[in-house]
C-alpha positions in Angstrom: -37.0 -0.4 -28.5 -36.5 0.5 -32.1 -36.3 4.2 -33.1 -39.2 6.2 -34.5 -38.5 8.4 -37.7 -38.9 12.2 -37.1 -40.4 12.3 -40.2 -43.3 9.8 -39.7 -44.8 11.9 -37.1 -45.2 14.8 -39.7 -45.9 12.9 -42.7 -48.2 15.0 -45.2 -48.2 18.0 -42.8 -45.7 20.9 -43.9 -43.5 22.2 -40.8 -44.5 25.8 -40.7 -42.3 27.7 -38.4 -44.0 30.3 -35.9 -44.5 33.7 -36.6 -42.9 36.1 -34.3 -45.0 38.2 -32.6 -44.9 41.8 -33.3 -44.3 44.3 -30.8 -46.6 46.4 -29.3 -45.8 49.5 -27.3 -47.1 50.6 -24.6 -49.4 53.3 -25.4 -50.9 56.2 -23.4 -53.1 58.8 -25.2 -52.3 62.4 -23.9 -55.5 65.6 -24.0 -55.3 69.3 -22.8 -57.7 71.9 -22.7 -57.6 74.7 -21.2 -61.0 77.0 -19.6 -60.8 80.0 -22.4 -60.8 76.7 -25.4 -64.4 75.1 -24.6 -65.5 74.0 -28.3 -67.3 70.7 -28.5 -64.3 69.6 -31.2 -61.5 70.7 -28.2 -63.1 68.7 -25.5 -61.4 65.8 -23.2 -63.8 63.6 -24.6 -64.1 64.1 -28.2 -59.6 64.1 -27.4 -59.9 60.8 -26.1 -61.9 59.2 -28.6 -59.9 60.2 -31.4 -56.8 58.5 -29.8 -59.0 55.5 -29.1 -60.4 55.2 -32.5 -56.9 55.5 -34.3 -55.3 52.7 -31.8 -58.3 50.8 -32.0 -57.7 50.3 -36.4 -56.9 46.8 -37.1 -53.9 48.2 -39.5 -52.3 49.4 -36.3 -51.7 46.4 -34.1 -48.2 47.2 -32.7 -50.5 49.9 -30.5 -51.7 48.5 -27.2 -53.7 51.2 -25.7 -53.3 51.5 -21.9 -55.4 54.9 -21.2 -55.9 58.4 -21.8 -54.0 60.8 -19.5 -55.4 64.7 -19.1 -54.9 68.1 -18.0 -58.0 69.7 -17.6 -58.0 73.8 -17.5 -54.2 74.2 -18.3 -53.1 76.8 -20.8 -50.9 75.0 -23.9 -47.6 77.4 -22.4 -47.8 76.1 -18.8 -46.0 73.1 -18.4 -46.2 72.3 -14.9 -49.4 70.3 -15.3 -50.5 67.1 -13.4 -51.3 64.9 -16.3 -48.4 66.2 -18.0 -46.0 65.3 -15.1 -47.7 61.7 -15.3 -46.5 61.2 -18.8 -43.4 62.4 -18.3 -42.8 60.2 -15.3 -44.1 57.1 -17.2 -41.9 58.1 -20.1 -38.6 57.9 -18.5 -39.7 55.1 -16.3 -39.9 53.0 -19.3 -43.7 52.3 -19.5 -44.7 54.9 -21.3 -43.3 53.3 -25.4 -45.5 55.6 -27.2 -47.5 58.9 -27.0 -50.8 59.9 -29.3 -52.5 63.3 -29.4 -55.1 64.5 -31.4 -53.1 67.4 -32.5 -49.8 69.3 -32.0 -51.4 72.5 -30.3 -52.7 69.5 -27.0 -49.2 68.5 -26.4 -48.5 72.7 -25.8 -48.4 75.8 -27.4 -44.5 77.0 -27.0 -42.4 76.9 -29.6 -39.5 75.6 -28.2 -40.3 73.2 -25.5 -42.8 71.4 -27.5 -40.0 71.0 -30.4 -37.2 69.6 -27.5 -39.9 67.4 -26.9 -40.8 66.2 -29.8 -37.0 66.2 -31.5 -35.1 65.5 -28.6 -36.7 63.8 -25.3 -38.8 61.3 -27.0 -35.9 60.1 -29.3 -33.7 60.1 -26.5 -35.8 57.4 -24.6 -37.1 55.9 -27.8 -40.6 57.0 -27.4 -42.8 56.7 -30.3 -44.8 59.9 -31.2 -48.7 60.3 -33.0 -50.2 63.1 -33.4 -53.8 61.7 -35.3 -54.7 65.0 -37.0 -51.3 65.9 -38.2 -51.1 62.7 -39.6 -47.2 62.5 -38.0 -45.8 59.4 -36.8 -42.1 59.7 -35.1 -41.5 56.1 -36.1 -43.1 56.3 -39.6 -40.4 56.0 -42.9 -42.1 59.3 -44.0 -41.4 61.3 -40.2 -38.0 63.2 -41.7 -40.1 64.5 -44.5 -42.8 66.1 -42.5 -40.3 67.1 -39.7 -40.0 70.7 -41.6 -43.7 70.8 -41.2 -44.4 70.3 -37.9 -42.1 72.8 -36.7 -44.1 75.1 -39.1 -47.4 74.1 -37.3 -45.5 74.4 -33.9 -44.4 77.7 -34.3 -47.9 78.6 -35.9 -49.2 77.2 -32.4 -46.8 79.2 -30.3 -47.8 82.6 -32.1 -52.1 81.8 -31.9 -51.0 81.3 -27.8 -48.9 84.6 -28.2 -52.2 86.5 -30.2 -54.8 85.1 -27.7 -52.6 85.7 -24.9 -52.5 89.6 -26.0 -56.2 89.5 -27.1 -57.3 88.3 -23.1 -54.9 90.7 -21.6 -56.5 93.7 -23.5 -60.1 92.4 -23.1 -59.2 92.1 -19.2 -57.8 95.9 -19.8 -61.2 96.9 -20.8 -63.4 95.2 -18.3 -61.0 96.7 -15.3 -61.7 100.2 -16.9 -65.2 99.5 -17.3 -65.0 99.1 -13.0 -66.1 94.6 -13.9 -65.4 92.5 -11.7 -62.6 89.6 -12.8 -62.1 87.1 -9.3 -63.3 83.7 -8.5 -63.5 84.8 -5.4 -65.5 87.6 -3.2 -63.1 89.6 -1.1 -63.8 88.1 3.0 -66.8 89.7 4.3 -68.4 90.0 0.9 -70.3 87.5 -1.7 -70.8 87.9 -5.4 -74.0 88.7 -6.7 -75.5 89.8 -9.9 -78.4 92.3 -8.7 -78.4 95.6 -10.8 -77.0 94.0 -13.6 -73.0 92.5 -14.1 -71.0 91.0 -11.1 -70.7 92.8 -7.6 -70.2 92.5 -4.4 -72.5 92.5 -1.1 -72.4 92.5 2.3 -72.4 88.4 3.2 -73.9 88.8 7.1 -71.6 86.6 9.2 -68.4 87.3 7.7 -69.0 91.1 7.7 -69.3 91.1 11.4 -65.9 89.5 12.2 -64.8 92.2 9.4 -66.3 95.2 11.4 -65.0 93.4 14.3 -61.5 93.3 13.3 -61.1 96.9 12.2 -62.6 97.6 16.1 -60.1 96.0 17.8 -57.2 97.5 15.5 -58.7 101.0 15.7 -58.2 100.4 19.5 -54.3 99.3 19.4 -54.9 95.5 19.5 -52.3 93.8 17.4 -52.5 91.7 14.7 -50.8 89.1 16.6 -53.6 89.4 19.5 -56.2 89.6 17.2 -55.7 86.4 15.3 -54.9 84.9 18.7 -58.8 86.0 19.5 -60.5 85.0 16.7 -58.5 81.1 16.8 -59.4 80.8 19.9 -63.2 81.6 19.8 -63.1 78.7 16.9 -64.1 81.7 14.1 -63.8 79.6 11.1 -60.8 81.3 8.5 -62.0 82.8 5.8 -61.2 79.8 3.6 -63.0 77.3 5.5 -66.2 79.8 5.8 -66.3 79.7 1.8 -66.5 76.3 2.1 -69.2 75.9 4.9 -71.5 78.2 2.4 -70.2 76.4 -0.8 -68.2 78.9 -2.4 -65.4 77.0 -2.3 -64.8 73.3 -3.1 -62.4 70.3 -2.6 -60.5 68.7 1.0 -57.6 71.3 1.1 -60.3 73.7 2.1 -62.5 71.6 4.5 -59.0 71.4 6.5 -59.1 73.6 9.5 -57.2 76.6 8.7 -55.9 78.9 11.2 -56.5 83.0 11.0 -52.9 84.5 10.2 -51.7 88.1 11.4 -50.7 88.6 7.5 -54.0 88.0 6.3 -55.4 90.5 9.0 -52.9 93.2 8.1 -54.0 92.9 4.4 -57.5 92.8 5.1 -56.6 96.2 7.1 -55.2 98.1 4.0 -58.1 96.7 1.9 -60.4 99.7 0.5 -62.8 97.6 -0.9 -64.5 97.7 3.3 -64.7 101.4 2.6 -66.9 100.1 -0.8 -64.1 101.4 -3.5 -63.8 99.0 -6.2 -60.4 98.8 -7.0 -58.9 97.3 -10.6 -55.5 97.0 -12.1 -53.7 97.2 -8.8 -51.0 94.8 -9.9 -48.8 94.4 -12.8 -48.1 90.9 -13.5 -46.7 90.8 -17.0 -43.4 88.9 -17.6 -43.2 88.6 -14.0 -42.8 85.6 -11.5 -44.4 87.8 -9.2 -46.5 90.9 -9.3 -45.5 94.4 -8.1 -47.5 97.1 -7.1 -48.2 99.6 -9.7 -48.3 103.4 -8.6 -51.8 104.3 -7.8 -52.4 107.0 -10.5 -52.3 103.4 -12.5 -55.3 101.9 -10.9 -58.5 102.1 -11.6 -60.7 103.3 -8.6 -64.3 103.3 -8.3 -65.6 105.1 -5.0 -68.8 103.7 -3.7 -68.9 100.7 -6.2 -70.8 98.6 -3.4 -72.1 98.8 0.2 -69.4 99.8 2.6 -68.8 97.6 5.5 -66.6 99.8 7.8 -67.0 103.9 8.1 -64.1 105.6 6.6 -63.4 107.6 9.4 -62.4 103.7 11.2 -60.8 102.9 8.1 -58.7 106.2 7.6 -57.9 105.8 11.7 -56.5 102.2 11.5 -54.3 103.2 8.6 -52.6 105.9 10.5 -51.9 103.6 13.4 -50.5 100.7 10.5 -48.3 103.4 9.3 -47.2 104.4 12.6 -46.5 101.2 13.5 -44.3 100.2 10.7 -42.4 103.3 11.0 -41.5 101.8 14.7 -40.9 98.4 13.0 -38.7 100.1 10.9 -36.7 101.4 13.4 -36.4 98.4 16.0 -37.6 95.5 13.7 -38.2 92.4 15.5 -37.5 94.1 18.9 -40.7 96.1 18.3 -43.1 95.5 21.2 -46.5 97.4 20.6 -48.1 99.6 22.6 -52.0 97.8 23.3 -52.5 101.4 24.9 -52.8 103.0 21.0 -55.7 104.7 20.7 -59.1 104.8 22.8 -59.5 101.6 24.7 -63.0 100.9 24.8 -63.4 97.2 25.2 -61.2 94.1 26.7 -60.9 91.6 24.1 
């Protein structure tokens, strides 16, 4: 069989050789915003399609969007955020390649974590980084130019979180002395309301009764212990699953059965607000893990604030026999065994 030229089969056809493909990383657009930054220019949407838009430019084919990750209600200095944990984990698993933000402040607000991040982390597992706005790309032949200013713009960020932070913590300040109320949640027993003008508190029927109820059988020398044991097993829902049954509160975690706990009792015990005091500034909480008690010529106490649930004769009662009984506790600690013969017993529970 005789041989066929190589050459006749591409006679009058130029061999073009194949262009390599270029690469695309694997992209994830990251938003943040947090509940005191609500402008229509801040949100998770408008976020989102400013990433999109700027992967989505033909001039930028070597970006392969693959979604938009988000932390909704998280402050720019608080790192431990879901979405944020998500990035992380995809970035040092290898399929996160390359990070977009709309702007420096998204990614967070502290000086020196965002710049490890930025300068250090990403580099160290090659992770390309956009921020649209500030017009920064890690992988760009102009990034060491503009390097010197976004460390300006990140320390600008961390001081506007440092000012704000100051500016909520003074306007928090004047609400406590003006007696406002600042929870998401009522105290047990209680619901928020806004009759008379501004957020109180009133009497919510069914919770108030186990309330009155539980002062009863303290005033009488049953124990915390007992007492807790009595309301689990008449089935009284626990004061998280009540908020939920009247739609307070929201979500799985608080559908859950939940079980009454003798801590919860003994702080609902010491709790003046059953008495109708409105108490504010209680704790201090600044530069602290967690909050101490401040000395009570520190708080801000407002007798008869709202309706009182239990007399304060009862209430005044059930605090001597607390103190007495930590006194004893003191003294024997877990050896203490006490007395159900405390006071007037007036009803088997």
């Amino acid at each position: 069989m005789p041989r066929t030229s190589r050459k006749s089969l591409f006679q009058g056809q130029p061999v073009v050789p194949e262009a390599p493909k270029a690469t695309a990383y694997s992209t994830w657009g990251y938003g943040r915003i947090s509940m005191d930054s609500e402008r229509a220019e801040d949100s998770i949407e408008s976020q989102a399609a400013i990433i999109q838009d700027y992967v989505a430019d033909s001039s930028r084919p070597d970006l392969e969007l693959k979604g938009v990750i988000t932390d909704l209600g998280f402050s720019g200095t608080n790192f431990d955020r879901p979405g944020y944990a998500e990035l992380m984990a995809g970035i040092v698993s290898g399929d996160v390649q390359c990070v977009v933000v709309k702007d420096l402040s998204r990614l967070g607000r502290t000086y020196i974590e965002v710049g490890e991040l930025i300068f250090d982390t990403f580099p160290e597992y090659n992770v390309r980084f956009i921020s649209v706005n500030d017009q920064y790309d890690s992988f760009a032949d102009d990034a060491a130019r503009k390097k010197l200013l976004i460390l300006f713009k990140n320390l600008v960020n961390h001081m506007y979180s440092m000012d704000l932070g100051k500016k909520i913590a003074s306007s928090f300040l004047i609400k406590q002395q003006n007696g406002e109320l600042l929870g998401s949640l009522p105290p047990y027993g209680y619901l928020f309301t806004a009759e008379g003008g501004g957020k109180r508190l009133k009497p919510e029927p069914e919770s108030a009764e186990i309330v009155k109820l539980i002062f009863a059988m303290r005033e009488q020398g049953v124990s915390m212990v007992k007492i807790a044991e009595h309301l689990n097993r008449n089935n009284i829902a626990a004061p998280r699953n009540h908020y939920y049954n009247l739609g307070v509160l929201k979500g799985e975690r608080n559908a859950k059965k939940a079980m009454w706990q003798n801590g919860f009792i003994g702080n609902l015990l010491k709790n003046e607000v059953y008495i109708g005091s409105q108490i504010q500034s209680k704790y201090d909480k600044r530069g602290r893990k967690t909050a101490t008690i401040k000395p009570r010529s520190e708080w801000f106490i407002y007798e008869n604030a709202h309706a009182a649930i239990v007399s304060k004769t009862q209430f005044e009662n059930v605090q001597s026999l607390l103190a007495e009984s930590g006194k004893k506790y003191k003294k024997l600690g877990n050896k203490l065994e006490e007395n159900i013969f405390v006071g007037k017993i007036l009803r088997r529970w």
